[in-house]
C-alpha positions as CSV (number, residue, x, y, z in Angstrom):
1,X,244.3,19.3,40.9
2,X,243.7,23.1,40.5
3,X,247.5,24.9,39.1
4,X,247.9,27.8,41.7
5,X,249.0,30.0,38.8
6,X,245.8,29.8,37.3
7,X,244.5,32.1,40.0
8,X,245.9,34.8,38.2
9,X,243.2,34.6,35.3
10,X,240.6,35.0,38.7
11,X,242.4,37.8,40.3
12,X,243.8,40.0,37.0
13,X,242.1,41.0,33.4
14,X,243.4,39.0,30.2
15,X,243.7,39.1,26.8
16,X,240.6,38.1,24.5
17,X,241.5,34.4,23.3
18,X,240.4,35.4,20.2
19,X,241.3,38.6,19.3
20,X,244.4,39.5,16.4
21,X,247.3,40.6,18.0
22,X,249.9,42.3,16.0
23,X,253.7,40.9,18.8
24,X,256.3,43.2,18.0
25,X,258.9,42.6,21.4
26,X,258.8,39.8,23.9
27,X,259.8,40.4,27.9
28,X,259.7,38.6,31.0
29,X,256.1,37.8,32.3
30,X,257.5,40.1,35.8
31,X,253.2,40.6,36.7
32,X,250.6,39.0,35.4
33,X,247.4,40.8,33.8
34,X,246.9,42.2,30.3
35,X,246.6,45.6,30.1
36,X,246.3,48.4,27.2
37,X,247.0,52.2,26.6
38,X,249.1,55.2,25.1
39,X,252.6,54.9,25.6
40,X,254.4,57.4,27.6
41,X,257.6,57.9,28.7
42,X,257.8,59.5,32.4
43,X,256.2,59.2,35.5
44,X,254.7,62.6,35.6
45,X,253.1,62.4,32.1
46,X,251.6,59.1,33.3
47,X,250.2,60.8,36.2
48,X,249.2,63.8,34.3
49,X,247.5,61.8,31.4
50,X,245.7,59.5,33.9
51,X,244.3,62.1,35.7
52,X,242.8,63.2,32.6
53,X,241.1,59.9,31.9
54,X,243.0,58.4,30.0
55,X,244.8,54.7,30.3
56,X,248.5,55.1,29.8
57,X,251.1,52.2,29.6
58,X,254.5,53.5,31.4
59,X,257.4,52.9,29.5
60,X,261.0,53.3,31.3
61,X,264.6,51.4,30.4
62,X,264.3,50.4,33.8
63,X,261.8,52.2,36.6
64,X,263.3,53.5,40.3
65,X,261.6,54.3,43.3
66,X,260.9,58.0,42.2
67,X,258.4,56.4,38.9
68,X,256.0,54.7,41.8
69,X,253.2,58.1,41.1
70,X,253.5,57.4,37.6
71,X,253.7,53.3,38.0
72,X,250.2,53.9,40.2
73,X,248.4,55.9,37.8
74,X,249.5,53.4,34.5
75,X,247.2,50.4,33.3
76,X,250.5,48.7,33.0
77,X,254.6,48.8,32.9
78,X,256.9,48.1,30.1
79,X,260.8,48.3,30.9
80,X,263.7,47.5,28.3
81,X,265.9,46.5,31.4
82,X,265.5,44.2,34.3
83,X,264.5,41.2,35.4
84,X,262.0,39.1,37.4
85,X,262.7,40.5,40.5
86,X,264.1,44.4,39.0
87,X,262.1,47.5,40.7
88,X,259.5,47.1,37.9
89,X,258.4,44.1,38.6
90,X,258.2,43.6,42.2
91,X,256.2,46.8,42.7
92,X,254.1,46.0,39.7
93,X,253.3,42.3,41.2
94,X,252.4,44.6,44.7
95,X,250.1,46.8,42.9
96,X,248.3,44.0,40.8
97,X,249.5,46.1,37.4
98,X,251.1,44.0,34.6
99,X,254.2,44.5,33.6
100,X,257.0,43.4,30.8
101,X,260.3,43.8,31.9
102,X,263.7,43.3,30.5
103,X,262.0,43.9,26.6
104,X,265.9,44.1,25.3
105,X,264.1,44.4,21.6
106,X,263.1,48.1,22.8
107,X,265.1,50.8,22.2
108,X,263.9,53.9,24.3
109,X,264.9,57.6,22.8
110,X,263.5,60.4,25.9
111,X,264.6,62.5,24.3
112,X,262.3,62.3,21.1
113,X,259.7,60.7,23.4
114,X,259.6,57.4,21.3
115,X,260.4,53.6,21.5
116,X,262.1,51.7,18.6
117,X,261.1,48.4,18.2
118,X,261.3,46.3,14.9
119,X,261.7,48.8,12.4
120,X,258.7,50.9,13.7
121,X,259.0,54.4,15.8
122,X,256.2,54.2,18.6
123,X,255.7,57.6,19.8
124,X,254.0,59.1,23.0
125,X,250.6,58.5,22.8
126,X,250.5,55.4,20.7
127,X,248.6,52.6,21.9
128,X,250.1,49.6,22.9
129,X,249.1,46.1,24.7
130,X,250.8,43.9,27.2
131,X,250.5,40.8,28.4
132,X,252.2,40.6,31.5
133,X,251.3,36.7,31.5
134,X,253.3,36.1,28.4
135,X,255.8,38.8,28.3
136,X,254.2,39.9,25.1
137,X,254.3,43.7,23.7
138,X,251.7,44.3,21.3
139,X,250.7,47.4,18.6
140,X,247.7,48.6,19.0
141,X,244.6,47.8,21.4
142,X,243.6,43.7,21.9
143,X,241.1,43.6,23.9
144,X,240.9,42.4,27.3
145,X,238.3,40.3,29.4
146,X,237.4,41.1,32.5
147,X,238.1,39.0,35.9
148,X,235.4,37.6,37.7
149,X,235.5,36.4,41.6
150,X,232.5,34.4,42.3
151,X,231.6,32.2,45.0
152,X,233.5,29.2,44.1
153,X,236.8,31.1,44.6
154,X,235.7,31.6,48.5
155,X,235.0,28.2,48.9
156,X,238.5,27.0,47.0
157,X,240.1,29.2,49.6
158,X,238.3,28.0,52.3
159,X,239.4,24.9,51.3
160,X,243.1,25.7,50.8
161,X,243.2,27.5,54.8
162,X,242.3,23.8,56.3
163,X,244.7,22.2,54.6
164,X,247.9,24.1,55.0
165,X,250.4,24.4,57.8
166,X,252.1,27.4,56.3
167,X,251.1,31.1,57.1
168,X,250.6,33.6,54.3
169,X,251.8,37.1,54.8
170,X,252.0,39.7,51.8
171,X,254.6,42.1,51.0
172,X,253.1,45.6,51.9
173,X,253.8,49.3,52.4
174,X,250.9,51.6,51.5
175,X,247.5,51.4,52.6
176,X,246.1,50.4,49.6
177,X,248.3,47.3,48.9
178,X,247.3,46.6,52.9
179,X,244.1,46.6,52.7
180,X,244.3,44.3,49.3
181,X,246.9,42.2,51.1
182,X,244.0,41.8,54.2
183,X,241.0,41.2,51.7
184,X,243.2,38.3,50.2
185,X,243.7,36.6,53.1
186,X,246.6,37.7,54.2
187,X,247.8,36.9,57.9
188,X,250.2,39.8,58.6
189,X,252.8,41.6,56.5
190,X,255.8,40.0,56.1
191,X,257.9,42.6,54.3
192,X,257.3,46.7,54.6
193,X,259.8,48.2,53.2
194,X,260.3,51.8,54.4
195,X,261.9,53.3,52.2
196,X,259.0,53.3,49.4
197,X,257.5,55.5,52.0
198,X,260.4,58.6,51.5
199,X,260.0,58.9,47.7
200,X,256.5,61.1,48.4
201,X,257.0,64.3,47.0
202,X,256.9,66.4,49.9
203,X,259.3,63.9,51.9
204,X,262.0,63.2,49.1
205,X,263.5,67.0,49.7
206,X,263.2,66.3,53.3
207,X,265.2,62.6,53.0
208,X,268.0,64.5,50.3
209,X,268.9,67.3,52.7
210,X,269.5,64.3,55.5
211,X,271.6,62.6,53.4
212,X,273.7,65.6,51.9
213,X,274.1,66.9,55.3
214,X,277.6,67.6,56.4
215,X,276.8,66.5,59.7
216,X,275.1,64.6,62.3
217,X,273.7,67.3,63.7
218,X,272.3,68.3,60.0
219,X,271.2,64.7,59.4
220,X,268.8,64.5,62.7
221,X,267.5,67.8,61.8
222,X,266.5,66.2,58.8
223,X,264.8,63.3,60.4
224,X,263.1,65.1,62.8
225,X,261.0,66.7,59.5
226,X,260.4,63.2,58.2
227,X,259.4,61.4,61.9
228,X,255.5,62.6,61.9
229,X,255.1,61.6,58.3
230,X,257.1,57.9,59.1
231,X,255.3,57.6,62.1
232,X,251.5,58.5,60.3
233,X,252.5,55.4,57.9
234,X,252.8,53.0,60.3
235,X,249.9,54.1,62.6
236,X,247.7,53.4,59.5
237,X,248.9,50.1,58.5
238,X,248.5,48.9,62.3
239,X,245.2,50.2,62.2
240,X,244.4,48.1,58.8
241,X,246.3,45.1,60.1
242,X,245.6,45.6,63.9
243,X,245.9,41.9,65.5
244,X,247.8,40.8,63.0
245,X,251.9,40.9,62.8
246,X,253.5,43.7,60.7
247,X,256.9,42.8,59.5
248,X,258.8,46.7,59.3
249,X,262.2,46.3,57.4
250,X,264.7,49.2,58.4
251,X,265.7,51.6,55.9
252,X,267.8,48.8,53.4
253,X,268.5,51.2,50.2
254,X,272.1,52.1,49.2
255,X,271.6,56.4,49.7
256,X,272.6,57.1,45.8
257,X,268.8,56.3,45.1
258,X,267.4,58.7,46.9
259,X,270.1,61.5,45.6
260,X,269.3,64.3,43.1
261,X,269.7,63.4,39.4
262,X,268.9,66.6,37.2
263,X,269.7,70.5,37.6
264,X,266.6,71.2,38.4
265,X,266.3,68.9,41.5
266,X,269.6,70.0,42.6
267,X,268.4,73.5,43.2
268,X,265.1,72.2,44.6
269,X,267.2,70.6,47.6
270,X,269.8,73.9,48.0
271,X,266.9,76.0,47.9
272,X,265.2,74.2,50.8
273,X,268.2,73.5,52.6
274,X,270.5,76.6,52.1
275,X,273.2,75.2,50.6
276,X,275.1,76.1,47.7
277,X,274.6,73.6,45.0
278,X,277.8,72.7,44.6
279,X,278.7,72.2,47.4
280,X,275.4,69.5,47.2
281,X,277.0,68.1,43.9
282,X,280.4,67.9,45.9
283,X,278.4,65.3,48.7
284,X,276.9,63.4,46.1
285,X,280.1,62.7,44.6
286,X,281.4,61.4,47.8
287,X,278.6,59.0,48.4
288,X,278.9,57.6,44.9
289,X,279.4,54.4,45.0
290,X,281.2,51.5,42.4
291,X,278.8,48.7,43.4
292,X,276.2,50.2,45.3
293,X,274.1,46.9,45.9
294,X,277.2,46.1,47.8
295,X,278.2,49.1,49.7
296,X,276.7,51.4,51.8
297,X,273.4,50.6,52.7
298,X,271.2,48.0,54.6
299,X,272.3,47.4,58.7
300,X,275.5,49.3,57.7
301,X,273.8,52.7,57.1
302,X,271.8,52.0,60.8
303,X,276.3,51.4,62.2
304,X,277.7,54.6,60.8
305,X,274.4,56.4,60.7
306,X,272.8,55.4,63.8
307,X,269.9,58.7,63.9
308,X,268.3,57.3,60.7
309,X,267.0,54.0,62.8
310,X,266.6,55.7,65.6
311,X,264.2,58.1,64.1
312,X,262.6,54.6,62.2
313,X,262.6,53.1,65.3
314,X,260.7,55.8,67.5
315,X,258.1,56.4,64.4
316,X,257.5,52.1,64.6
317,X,256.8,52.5,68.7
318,X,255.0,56.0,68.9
319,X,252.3,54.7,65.8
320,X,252.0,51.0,67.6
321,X,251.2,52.6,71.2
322,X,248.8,55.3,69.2
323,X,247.0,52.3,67.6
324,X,247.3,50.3,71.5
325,X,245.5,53.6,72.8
326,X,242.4,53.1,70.8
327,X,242.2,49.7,71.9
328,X,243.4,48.0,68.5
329,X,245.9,45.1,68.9
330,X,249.2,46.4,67.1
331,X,252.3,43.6,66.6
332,X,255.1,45.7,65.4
333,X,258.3,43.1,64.4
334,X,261.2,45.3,63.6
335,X,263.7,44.1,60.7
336,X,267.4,44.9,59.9
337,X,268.5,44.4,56.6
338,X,271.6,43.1,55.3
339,X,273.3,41.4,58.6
340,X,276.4,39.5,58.5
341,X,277.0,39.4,61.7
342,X,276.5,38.6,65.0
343,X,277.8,41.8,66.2
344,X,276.0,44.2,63.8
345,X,272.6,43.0,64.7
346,X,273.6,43.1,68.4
347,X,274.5,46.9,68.2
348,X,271.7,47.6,66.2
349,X,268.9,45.6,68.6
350,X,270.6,47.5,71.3
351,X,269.6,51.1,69.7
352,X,265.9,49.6,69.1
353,X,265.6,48.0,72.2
354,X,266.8,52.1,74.1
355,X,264.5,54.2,71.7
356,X,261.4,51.3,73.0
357,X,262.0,52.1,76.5
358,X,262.4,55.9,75.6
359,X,259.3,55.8,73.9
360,X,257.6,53.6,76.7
361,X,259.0,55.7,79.4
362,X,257.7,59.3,78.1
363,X,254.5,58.0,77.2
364,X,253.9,55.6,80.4
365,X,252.9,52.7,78.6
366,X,254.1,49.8,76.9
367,X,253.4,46.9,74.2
368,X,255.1,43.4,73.1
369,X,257.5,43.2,69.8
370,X,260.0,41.4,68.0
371,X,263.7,42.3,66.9
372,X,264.5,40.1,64.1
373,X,266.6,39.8,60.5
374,X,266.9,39.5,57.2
375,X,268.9,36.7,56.3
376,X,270.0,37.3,52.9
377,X,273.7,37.2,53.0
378,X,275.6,33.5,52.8
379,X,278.0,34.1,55.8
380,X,274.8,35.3,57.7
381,X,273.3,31.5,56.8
382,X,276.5,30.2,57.7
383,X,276.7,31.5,61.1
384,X,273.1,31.9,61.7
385,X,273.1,30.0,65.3
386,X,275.2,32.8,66.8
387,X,273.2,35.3,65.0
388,X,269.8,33.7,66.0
389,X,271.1,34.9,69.9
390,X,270.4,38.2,68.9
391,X,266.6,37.8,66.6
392,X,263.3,36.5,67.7
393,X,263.2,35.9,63.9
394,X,264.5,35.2,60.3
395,X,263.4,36.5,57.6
396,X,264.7,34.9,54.2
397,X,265.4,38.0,51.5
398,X,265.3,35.2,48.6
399,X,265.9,38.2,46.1
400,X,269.6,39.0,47.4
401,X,270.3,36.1,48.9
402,X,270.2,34.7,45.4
403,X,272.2,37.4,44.4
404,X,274.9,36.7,46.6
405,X,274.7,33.0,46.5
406,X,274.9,32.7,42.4
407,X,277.3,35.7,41.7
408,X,274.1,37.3,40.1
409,X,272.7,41.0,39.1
410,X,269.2,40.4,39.7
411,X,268.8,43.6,37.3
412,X,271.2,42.6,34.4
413,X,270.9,38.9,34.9
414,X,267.9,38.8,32.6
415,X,270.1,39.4,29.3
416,X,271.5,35.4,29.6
417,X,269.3,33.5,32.4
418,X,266.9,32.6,29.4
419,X,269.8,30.5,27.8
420,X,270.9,29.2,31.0
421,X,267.5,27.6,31.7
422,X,267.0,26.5,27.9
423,X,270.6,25.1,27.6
424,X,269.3,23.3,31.2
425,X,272.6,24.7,33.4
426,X,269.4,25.8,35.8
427,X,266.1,24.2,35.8
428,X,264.0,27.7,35.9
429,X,265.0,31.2,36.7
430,X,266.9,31.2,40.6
431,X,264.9,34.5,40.9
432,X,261.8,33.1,40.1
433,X,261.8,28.9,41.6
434,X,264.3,28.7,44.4
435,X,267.4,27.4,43.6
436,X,267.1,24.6,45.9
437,X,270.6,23.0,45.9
438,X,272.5,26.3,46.3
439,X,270.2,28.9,47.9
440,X,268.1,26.1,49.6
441,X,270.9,24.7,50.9
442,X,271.9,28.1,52.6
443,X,268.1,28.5,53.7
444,X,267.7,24.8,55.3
445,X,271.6,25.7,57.2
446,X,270.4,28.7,58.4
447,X,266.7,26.9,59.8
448,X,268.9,24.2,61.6
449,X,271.7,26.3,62.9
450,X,269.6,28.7,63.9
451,X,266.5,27.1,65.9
452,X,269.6,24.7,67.0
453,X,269.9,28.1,69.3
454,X,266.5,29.1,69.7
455,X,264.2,26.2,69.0
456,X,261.3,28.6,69.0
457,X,262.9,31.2,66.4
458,X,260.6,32.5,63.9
459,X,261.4,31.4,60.3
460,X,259.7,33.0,57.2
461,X,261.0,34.3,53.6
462,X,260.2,37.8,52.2
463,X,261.6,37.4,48.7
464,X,259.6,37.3,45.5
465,X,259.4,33.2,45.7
466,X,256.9,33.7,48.5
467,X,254.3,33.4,45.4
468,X,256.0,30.5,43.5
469,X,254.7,27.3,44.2
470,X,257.5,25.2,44.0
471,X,259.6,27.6,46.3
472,X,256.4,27.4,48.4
473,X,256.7,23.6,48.3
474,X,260.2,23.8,49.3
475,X,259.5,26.3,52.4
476,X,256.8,23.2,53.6
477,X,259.4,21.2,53.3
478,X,262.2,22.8,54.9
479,X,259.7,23.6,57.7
480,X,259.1,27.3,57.6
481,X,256.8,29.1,59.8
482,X,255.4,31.3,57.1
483,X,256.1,32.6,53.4
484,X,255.5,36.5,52.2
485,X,254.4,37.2,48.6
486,X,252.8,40.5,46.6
487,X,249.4,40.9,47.9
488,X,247.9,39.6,44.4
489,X,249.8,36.7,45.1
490,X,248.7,36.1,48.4
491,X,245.5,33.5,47.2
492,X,248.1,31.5,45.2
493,X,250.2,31.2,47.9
494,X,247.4,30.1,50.2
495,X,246.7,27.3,47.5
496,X,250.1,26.4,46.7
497,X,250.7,26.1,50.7
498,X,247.8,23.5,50.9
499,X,248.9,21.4,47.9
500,X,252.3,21.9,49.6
501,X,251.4,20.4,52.9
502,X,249.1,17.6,51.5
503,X,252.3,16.3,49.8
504,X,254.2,16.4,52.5
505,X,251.5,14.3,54.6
């Protein structure tokens, strides 16, 4: 019996067995790998630094969608905050770069551009080691072996795809991480989440003057700068995935992370838009939220805010018919995030559903897709048969339905979870194994309630547990069409899917 983790010693460098390693901080093991360089402290250093040639470890309290340049051009990530599932490590597992997370030994000074971390200053530039594997943060270099993919792994793989019953899609937004997800195996992408898409330089100015805009009429002005760029990211991941499904989650963010944080990029966005900065200051204070995760954002955002999926929606149709046009096989599914009901997914279906037959109308053609939903709320398992009337498909968000299920911060949850699972009050980490009696229980509701409707509904999860065995086992189990993991992840979950159904036989 082959341990699907152990793919991760095929797929990701790791630390020489026998090499001296000076541990001065232990983290969460968020993505596996070992990986070695100078610390530094921002995105743009990182990015600067690599360019030069040199391998740089990113060190943040917690990472946001704005460090991804910096994340990209870093060996690995190291964060003092967060946990398994916290903006570090999902996009680290995506990108195949370890990472530590939630290092709560770490004391991070910008300022001074230095770490604190048992009695020792590291400054920018010192090396340091992690082993994402572990969790470990070590002085100095270790050195690392290499990862070697011979022909044995094709044939374990080969293997694994007669055996299972489950499909494997991968989490997926940039071409890179698509064509990974494809070379792995991958069936489709079962998670693309948009918004990773607006934090490119040029665009973020374009997405802060939409949402500071006084107006609807300033918003869709907006919008219309950002539709060719939206609409050139999908066209090329239906080209790299063309004949295979591609999962597109509408825009599911709360707006605050997207919003200007410093002076300077305060008068970046009033000199581009014209508008006094404080009168921008005065609109960010009015979408400032209390509990963000909570508030404005997800299907809610598409409700009171109806040109933002609009403008998501026409870019989705205009790329898939592109694609269509050159003869590829396109199979655009379009998400909404965050439903709790019935009637917000109806009025948002309705809005995709007008801009398709806009779209198919001015360009005389037209193509099949699917309208379907996250379910990641419990009142949206709950009443999931009178939701399924509205979706083709589900599509289990494990990370926030745990959230909402436990009463957890997937971000600050990381400071006591440890002593949870050692005292035994959980089994493993909810954000890691799914919790199978509170969160599993939702999920297997929602499956009967739901295909109780529509017998032929589409059932798949999108959450980080997509690459945990055991969750995988439960998914099997609970008879899931498919499960979505990181694209690194995606030969483990092909493995665990086999063992999965072989014990279910």
């Amino acid at each position: 019996r082959i341990d699907p983790q152990a793919l991760d010693q095929l797929l990701h460098p790791t630390l020489d067995p026998k090499a001296e390693r000076k541990v001065v901080a232990k983290g969460l093991p968020a993505s596996p790998g070992a990986a070695c360089g100078k610390a530094v402290f921002d995105a743009d250093t990182a990015e600067k630094m690599a360019a030069g040639g040199e391998k740089v470890i990113l060190v943040r309290v917690e990472t946001s969608p704005e460090d991804i340049h910096g994340m990209h051009a870093a060996q690995g990530i190291l964060t003092a905050r967060g946990g398994m599932t916290s903006h570090a490590a999902v996009v680290a597992r995506g990108m195949g770069r370890p990472c530590v997370s939630g290092a709560g030994a770490i004391s991070i000074d910008y300022r001074a551009r230095l770490m604190r971390v048992g009695g020792r200053e590291v400054g920018e530039g010192s090396v340091i080691t992690l082993d994402g594997s572990t969790g470990e943060v070590m002085l100095g270099e270790v050195p690392t072996v290499q990862p070697e993919l011979v022909g044995d792994f094709g044939t374990l793989m080969g293997w694994a795809d007669k055996q299972r019953r489950l499909g494997v899609r991968a989490n997926a937004e940039t071409p890179l991480d698509c064509r990974t997800a494809r070379e792995f195996g991958a069936e489709g992408i079962g998670l693309c989440r948009t918004e990773h898409m607006f934090f490119d330089a040029e665009r973020i100015a374009n997405v802060r003057q939409m949402i500071l805009a006084e107006d609807e009429a300033g918003r869709r002005r907006a919008l219309d700068k950002l539709l060719p760029a939206q609409r050139g990211d999908f066209e090329e991941i239906f080209r790299i995935m063309a004949g295979l499904p591609v999962t597109i989650r509408l825009l599911d963010p709360p707006l605050h992370e997207f919003l200007p944080h410093s002076e300077e990029e305060f008068a970046e966005v009033a000199e581009a838009s014209g508008v006094a900065v404080e009168t921008l200051r005065r609109r960010a204070g009015e979408l400032a939220e209390a509990n963000p995760m909570l508030g404005h954002r997800g299907c809610r955002l598409g409700i009171t805010w109806p040109e933002i999926y609009e403008m998501q929606a026409r870019a989705i149709f205009e790329a898939a018919l592109a694609v269509a046009a050159d003869g590829e096989a396109p199979i655009p599914e379009v998400m909404v995030p965050l439903v709790a009901t019935k009637a917000e997914l109806k009025i948002i279906r309705e809005l995709i559903d007008r801009i398709a037959k806009t779209v198919f109308e001015e360009q005389g053609k037209a193509l099949d897709y699917l309208v379907g939903t996250m379910i990641e709320l419990p009142r949206a398992a709950l009443r999931a048969g009178e939701i399924a009337e509205e979706a083709e498909f589900f599509s289990f968000g494990t990370n926030d339905l745990t959230q909402t299920a436990l009463g957890l911060s997937r971000d600050d949850a990381g400071k006591f979870l440890p002593f949870y699972v050692e005292k035994g009050i959980f089994p493993r980490d909810p954000f890691v194994s799914i919790d199978v009696d509170g969160v599993g229980e939702l999920i297997r509701l929602a499956a009967e309630r739901g295909r109780a409707v529509k017998p032929k509904l589409k059932l798949g999860i999108c959450g980080e547990h997509g690459g945990d065995p055991s969750s995988i086992a439960f998914c099997e189990a609970t008879g899931l069409d498919y499960v979505s993991a990181s694209p690194y992840r995606v030969p483990i979950a092909r493995l665990a899917a086999a063992q999965a159904a072989l014990r279910n036989d």
